[in-house]
C-alpha positions in Angstrom: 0.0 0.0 0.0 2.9 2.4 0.8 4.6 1.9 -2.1 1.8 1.9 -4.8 0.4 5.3 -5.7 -3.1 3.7 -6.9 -3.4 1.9 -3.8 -2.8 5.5 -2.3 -5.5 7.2 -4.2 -7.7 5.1 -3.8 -7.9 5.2 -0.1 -8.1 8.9 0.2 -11.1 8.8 -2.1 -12.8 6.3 0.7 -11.1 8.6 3.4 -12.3 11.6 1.9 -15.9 10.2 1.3 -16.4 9.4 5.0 -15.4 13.2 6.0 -18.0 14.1 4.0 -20.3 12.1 5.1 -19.9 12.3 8.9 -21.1 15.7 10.3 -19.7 15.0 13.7 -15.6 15.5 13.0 -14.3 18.7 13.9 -13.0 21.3 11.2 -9.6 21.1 12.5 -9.7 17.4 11.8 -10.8 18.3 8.2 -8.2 20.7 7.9 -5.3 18.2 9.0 -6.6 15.5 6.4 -6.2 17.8 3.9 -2.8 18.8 4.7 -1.8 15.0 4.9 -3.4 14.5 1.4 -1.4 17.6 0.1 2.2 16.4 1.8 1.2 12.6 0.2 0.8 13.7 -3.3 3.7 15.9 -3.4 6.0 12.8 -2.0 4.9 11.0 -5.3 7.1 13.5 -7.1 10.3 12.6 -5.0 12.5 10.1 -6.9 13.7 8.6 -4.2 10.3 7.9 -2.0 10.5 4.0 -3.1 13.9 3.3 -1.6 12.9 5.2 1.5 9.6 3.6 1.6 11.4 0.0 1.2 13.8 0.7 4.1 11.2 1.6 6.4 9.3 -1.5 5.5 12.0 -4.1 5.4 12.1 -2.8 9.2 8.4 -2.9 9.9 8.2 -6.4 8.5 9.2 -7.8 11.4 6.2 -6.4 13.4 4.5 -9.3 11.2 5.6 -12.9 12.5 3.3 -15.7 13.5 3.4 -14.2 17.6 3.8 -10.2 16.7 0.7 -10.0 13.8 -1.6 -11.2 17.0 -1.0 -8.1 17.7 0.0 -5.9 15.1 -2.4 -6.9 12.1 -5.7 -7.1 13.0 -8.6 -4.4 12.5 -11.8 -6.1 14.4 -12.3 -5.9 18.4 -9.6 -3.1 19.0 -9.2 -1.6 22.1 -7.5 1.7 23.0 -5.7 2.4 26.5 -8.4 4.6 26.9 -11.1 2.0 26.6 -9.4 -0.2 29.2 -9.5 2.6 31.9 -13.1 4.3 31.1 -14.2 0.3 31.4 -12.4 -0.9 34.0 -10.9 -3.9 32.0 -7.5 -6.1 32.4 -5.4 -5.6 29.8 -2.8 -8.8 29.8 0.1 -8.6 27.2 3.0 -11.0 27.4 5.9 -9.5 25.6 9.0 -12.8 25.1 12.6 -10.2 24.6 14.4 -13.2 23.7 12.8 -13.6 20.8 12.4 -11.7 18.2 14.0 -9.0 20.2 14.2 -5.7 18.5 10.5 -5.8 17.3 9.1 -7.0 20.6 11.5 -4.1 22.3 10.1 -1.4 20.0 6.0 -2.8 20.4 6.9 -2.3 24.5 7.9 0.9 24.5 5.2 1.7 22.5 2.5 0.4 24.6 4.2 2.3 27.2 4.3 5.5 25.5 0.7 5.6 24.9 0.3 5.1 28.8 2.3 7.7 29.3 0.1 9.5 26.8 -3.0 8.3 28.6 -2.1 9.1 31.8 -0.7 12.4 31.0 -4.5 13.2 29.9 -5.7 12.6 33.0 -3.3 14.5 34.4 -4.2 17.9 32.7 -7.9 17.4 33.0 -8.9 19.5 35.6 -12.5 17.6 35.9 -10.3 14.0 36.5 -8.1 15.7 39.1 -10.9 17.2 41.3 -13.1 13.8 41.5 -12.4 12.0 44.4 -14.0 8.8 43.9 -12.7 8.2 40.3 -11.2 4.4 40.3 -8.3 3.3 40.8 -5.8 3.0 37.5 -3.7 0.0 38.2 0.2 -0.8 36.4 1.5 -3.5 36.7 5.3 -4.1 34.6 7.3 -7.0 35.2 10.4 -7.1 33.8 10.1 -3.6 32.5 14.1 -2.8 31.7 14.2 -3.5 28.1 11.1 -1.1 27.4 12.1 1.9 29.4 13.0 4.9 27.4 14.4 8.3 28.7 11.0 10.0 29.4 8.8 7.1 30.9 10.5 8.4 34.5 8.1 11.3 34.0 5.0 9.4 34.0 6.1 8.0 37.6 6.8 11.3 39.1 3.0 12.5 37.8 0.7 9.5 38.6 0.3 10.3 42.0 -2.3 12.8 41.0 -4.2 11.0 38.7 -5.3 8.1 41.1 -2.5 5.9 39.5 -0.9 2.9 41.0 2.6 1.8 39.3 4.4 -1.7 40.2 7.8 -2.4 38.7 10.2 -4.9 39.3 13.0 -6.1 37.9 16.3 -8.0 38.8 19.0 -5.3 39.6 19.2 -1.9 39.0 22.0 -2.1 36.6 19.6 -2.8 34.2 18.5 0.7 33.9 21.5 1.1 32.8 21.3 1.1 29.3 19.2 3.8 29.1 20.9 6.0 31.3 22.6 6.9 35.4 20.0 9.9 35.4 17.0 7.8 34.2 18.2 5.1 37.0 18.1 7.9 39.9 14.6 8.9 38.5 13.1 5.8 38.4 14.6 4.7 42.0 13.7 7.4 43.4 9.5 7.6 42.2 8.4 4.2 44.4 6.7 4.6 47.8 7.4 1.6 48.6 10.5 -0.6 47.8 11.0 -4.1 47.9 14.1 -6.2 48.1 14.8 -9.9 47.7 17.5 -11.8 47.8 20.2 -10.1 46.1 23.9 -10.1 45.3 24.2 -7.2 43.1 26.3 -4.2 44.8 24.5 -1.7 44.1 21.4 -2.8 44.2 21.8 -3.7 48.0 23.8 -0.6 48.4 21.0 1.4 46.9 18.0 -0.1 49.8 20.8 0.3 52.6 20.7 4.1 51.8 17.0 4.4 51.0 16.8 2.7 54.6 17.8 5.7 56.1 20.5 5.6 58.9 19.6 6.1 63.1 21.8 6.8 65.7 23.0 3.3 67.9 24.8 3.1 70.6 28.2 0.5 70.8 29.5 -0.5 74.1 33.2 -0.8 73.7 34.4 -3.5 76.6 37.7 -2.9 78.4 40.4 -6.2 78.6 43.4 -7.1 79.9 46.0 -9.5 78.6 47.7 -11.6 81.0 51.1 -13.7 80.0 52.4 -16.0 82.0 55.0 -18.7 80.7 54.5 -17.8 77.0 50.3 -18.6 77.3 48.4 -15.4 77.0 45.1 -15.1 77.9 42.3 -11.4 77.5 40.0 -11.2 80.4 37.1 -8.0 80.9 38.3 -5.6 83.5 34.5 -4.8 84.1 34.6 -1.1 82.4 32.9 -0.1 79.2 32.6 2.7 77.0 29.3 3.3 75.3 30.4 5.3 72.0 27.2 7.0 69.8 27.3 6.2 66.0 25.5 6.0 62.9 23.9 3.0 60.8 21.4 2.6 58.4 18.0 0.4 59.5 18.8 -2.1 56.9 21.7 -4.5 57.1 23.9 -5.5 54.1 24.3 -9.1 56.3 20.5 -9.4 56.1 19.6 -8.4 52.2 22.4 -11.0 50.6 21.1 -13.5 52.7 17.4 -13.8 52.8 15.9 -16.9 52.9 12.8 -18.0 49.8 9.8 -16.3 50.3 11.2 -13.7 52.9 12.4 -9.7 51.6 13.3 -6.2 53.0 10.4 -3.5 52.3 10.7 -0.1 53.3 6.9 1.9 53.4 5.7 5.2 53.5 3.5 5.9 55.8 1.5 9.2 56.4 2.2 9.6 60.0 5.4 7.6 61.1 7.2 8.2 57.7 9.5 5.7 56.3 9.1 1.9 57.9 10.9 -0.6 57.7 10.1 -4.6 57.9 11.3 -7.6 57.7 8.2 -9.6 55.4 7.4 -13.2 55.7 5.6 -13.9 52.5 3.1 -17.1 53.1 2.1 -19.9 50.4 -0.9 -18.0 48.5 -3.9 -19.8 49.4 -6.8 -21.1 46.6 -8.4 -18.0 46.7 -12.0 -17.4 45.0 -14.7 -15.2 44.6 -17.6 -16.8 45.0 -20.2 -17.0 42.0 -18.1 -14.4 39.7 -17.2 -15.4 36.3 -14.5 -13.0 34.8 -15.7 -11.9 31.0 -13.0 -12.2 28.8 -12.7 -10.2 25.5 -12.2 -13.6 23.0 -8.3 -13.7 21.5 -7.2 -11.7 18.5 -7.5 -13.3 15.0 -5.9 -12.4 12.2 -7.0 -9.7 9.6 -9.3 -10.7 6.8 -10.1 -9.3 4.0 -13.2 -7.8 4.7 -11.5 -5.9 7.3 -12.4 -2.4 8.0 -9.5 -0.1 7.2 -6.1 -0.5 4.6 -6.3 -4.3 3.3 -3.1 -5.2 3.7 -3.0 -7.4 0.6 -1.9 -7.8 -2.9 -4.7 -6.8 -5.8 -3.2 -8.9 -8.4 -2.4 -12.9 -7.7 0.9 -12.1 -10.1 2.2 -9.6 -7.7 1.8 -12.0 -5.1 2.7 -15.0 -6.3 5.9 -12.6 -7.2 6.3 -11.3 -3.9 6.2 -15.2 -2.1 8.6 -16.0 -4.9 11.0 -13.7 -3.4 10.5 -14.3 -0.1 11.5 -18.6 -1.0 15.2 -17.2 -2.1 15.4 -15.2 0.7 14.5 -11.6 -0.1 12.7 -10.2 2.2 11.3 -6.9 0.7 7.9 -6.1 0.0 
């Protein structure tokens, strides 16, 4: 479709007949089309807009594989980020980085850019801020490293005031790495509450040991005294002491390296005491279940057919396609 200026044409003529015929959209939206039309036609007249067209592609053709097109290529029974949070829905994606992983990297961090998007909306709406029982918008990212992106530590530092909940987890800080040390700082320093298993990573326990805060303690030196006598010596207490004030934080490096299964660190905020910290004993979750609900699920994403609302992503002419699939048997992998 990108490459063929028919194909083109002939979807601005549908495009342009559905503006006409639909009173509701806005002049402004009118006035953009027509711009996009104007910039479209006058790319047909730059020689080079094939090549540049086939690079791009040849890169988005990996957004179509047996697992990604789930996702990527269908037009019935979409659903916005939008639609998820006005109707209170689970949205579940599983996204596999070790395979396929450039594609599957660049389809995470654009689901999380349209969060961002989504909840930056709520953020400047004045009418979402002010209501108080508005639910709760909950985040859950496992594993959320390879996705990150140097803005998405914004989004943390605003979702507090649009009712948003973020959970993030993943194996050691220097995995934030990659994207930056100041995107690291921002993102470690957003969460309310931190958890910490088991870990041997330095500065991942060095980074809890300092967001534990330090307290004053108090050391009791004991006094000795070596006694020698034929070449055996031997330290007894003298019975003085010396209590010496000092300095340590709450959480103990001793005690982070070395937590048993199913046992971590968690430091909480809390609205009157501040900053707590706890030793948690996590207990085998029991067979929980609420009695006579059945969830609704939305049924799983099919492919796109050919009566498909929107850009059929499809050959016109069986030549052309029996052409392209020729290719594609030796190896070439352009559209």
């Amino acid at each position: 479709m990108a490459i063929d200026e028919q194909v083109l044409r002939e979807q601005v003529a549908k495009a342009t007949r559905r503006l006409e015929r639909d009173a509701g959209i806005s002049t402004q939206r009118r006035l953009n089309f027509e711009m996009s039309v104007k910039n479209l036609y006058q790319s047909f007249q730059d020689r080079e807009r094939v090549p540049k067209i086939q690079g791009l592609l040849n890169e988005c053709m990996t957004f179509l594989d047996d697992e990604l097109s789930v996702i990527t290529g269908p037009y019935e029974e979409l659903l916005s980020i939008d639609e998820v949070i006005e109707q209170e829905l689970i949205l579940f994606v599983a996204l596999n980085v070790n395979k396929n992983t450039e594609p599957v990297r660049a389809l995470g961090k654009m689901l999380l850019q349209n969060l961002q998007l989504a909840v930056g909306k709520r953020y400047e709406s004045e009418e979402q801020r002010r209501r108080a029982n508005r639910p709760m918008f909950s985040v859950v990212l496992d594993e959320f490293a390879p996705f990150g992106y140097r803005n998405f530590s914004q989004i943390l530092q605003t979702a507090r005031g649009t009712n948003t909940a973020f959970l993030f987890s993943m194996q050691s800080l220097p995995q934030l790495m990659h994207v930056g040390r100041g995107f690291k700082e921002d993102v470690t320093s957003a969460p309310n509450t931190t958890m910490a298993l088991r870990t041997r990573d330095e500065e991942t326990a060095r980074y809890f040991l300092r967001a534990s805060a330090e307290h004053p303690v108090t050391r009791r030196n004991l006094s000795m005294q070596r006694w020698k006598l034929f070449g055996y010596e031997k330290y007894e207490e003298t019975g003085r002491a010396v209590d010496v004030q000092d300095k340590e934080t709450r959480a103990l490096d001793e005690h982070i390296k070395n937590l048993p299964k199913g046992q971590m660190e968690i430091l909480m905020t809390d609205d009157t005491q501040g900053t707590l910290h706890a030793h948690l004993h996590v207990r085998p979750p029991a067979d929980v279940q609420v009695p006579h609900f059945e969830p609704e699920l939305y049924p799983r994403l099919k492919h796109s057919r050919a009566n498909s609302v929107g850009a059929n992503l499809r050959f016109k002419t069986p030549e052309l396609a029996a052409k392209r699939f020729a290719r594609r048997a030796f190896g070439d992998l352009r559209v």
